[in-house]
C-alpha positions as CSV (number, residue, x, y, z in Angstrom):
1,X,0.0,0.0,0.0
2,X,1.3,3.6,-0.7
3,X,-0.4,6.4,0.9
4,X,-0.3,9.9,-0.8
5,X,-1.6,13.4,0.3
6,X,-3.4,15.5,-2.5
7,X,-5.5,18.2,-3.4
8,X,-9.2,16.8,-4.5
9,X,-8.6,18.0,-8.1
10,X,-5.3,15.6,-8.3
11,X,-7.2,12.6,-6.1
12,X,-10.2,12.2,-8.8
13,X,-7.5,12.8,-11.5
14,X,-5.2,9.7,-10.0
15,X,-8.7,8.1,-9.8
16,X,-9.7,8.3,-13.1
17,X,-6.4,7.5,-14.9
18,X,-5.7,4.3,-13.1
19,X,-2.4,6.4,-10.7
20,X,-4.9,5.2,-7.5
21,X,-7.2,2.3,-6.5
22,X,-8.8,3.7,-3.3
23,X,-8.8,7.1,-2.2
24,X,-10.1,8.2,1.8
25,X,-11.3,12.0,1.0
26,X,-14.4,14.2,1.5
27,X,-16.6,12.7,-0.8
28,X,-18.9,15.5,0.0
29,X,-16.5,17.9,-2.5
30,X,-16.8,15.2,-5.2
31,X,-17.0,16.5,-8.9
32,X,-16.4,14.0,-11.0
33,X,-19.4,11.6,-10.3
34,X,-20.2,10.0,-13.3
35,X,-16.3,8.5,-13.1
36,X,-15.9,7.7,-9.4
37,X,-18.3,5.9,-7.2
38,X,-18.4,6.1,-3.7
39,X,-19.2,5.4,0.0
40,X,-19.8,7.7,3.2
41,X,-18.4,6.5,6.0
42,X,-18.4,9.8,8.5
43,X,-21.1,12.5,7.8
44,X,-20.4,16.1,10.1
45,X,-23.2,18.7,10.2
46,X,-21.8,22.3,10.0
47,X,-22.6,24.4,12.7
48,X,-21.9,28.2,14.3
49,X,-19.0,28.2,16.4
50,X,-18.5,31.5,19.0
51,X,-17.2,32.5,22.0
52,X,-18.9,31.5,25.4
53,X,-21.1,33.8,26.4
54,X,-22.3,35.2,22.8
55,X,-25.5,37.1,22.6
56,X,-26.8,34.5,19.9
57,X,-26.6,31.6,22.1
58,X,-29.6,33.1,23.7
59,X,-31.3,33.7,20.9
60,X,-34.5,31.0,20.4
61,X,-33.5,30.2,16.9
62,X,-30.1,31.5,14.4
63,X,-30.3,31.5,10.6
64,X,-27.3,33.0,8.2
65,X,-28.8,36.2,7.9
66,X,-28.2,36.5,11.8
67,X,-24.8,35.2,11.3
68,X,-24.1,37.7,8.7
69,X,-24.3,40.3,11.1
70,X,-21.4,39.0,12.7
71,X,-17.6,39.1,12.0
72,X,-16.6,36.2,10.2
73,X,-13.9,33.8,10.1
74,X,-13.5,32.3,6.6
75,X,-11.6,28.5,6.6
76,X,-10.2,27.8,3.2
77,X,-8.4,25.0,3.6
78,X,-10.3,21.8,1.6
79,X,-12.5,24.0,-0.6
80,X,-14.5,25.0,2.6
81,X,-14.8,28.7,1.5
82,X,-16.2,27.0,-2.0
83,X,-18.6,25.3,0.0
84,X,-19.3,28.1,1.9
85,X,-20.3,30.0,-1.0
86,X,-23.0,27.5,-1.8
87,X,-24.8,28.2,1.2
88,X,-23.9,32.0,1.3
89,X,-25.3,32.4,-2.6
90,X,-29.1,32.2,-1.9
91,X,-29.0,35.3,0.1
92,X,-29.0,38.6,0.3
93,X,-26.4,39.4,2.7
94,X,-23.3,38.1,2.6
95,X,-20.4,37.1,5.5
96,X,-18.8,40.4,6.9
97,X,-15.6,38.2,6.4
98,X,-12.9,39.8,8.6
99,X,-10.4,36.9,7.9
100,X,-9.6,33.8,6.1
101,X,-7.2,31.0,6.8
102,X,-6.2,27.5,6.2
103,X,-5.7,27.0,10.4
104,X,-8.9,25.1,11.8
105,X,-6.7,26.1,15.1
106,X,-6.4,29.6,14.4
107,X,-10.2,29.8,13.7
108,X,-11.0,28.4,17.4
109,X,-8.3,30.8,19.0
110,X,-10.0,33.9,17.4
111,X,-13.7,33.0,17.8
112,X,-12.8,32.0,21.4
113,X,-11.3,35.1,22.2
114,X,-14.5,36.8,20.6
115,X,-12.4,38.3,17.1
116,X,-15.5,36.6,15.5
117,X,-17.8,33.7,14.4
118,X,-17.5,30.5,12.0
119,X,-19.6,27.7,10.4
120,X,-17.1,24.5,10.5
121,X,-18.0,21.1,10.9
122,X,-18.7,19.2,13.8
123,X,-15.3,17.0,12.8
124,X,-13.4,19.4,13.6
125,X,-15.1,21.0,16.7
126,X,-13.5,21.1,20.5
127,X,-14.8,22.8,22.9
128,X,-11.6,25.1,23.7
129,X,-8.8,26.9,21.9
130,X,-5.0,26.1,22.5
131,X,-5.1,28.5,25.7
132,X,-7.8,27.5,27.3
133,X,-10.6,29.7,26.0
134,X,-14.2,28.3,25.3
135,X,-16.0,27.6,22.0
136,X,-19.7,26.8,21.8
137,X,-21.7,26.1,19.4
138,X,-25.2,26.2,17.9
139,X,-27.6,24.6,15.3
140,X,-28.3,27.2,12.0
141,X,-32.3,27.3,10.8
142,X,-31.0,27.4,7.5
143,X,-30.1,24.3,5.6
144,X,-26.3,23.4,5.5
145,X,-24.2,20.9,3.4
146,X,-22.9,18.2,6.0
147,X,-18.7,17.5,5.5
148,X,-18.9,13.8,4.5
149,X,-15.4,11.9,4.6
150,X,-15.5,8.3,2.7
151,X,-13.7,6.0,-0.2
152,X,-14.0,6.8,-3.1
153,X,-12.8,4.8,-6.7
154,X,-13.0,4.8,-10.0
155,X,-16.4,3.8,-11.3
156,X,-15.4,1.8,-14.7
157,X,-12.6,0.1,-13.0
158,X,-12.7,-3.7,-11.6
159,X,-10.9,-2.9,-8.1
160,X,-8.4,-5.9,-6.9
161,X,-9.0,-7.9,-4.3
162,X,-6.5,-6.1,-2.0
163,X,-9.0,-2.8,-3.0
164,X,-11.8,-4.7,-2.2
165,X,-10.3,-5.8,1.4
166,X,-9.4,-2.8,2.0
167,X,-12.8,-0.8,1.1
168,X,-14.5,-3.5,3.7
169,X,-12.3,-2.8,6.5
170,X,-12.3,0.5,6.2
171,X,-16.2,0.4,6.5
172,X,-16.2,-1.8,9.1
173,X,-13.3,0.1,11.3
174,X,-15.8,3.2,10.9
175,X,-19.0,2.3,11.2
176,X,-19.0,-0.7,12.8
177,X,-21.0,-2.6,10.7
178,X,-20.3,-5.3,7.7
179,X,-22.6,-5.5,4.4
180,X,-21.9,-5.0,1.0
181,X,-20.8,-1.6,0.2
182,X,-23.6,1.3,-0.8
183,X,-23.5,4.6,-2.3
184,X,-25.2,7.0,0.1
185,X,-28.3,8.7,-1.4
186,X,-28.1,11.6,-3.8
């Protein structure tokens, strides 16, 4: 087995043109659909993070408009400021983005100490930053993509048996349960 690390755009390439067998990426970002087939095996809901103590933590119910009254924190690391957009798009008003950066970390630190807000996945959520600080979090009325991690390989190839071993475990290791293999639904 060889493990690589790639951008999406390179992983469905190496998919398609036979450089990979299996790849473990967030099948959620998926382009190429009609050429790789795939399985979930984690699925995150996105959700505001802010500092303890917020106003809008006591507010009965929080929808993007709300948070786009609020400094924002961009993450652009894994397209998430792509996906972002998605969501953003059908609005309005848009994020008051104050800053944007690749550090899931530095996002905690500054919407712990209060610098401002973010929508991230539940994935990547813990309840504190480096120093100490809190983080909470709340649900969003509107609807948000969830951050889905899973396998994903190329849908015209016959996979080989070490493939196929290793597409099984990995279900298994994650969810905890055996079965054939299914494609979440679209």
């Amino acid at each position: 087995m060889t493990l690589v690390e790639a951008e999406r755009v390179a992983i469905e390439e190496g998919l398609t043109n036979g450089q990979f067998d299996v790849a473990v990426m967030l099948t959620s970002n998926l382009k190429n659909r009609s050429a790789i087939d795939h399985t979930v095996l984690l699925r995150s809901r996105r959700r505001l993070w802010l500092q303890a103590n917020h106003p809008l933590l006591s507010a009965k119910s929080v929808s993007l408009s709300d948070v786009a009254r609020e400094p924002y924190i961009m993450l652009t690391v894994d397209e998430a400021s792509e996906t972002a957009k998605h969501y953003w798009d059908h609005l309005p008003t848009k994020p008051n983005i104050i800053f944007k950066t690749s550090s899931v970390e530095a996002i905690r630190s500054m919407v712990a100490t209060g610098m401002g807000v973010s929508i991230l996945s539940n994935m990547v959520y813990r309840p504190w930053s480096l120093d100490g600080s809190k983080v909470d979090v709340i649900d969003i009325t509107d609807t948000l993509p969830t951050m889905d991690v899973g396998l994903a390989w190329p849908r015209a190839a016959e996979l080989c048996p070490a493939a196929l071993s290793f597409l099984e475990f990995m279900k298994l290791a994650v969810q905890g349960s055996g079965g054939p293999l299914s494609k979440p639904a679209e």
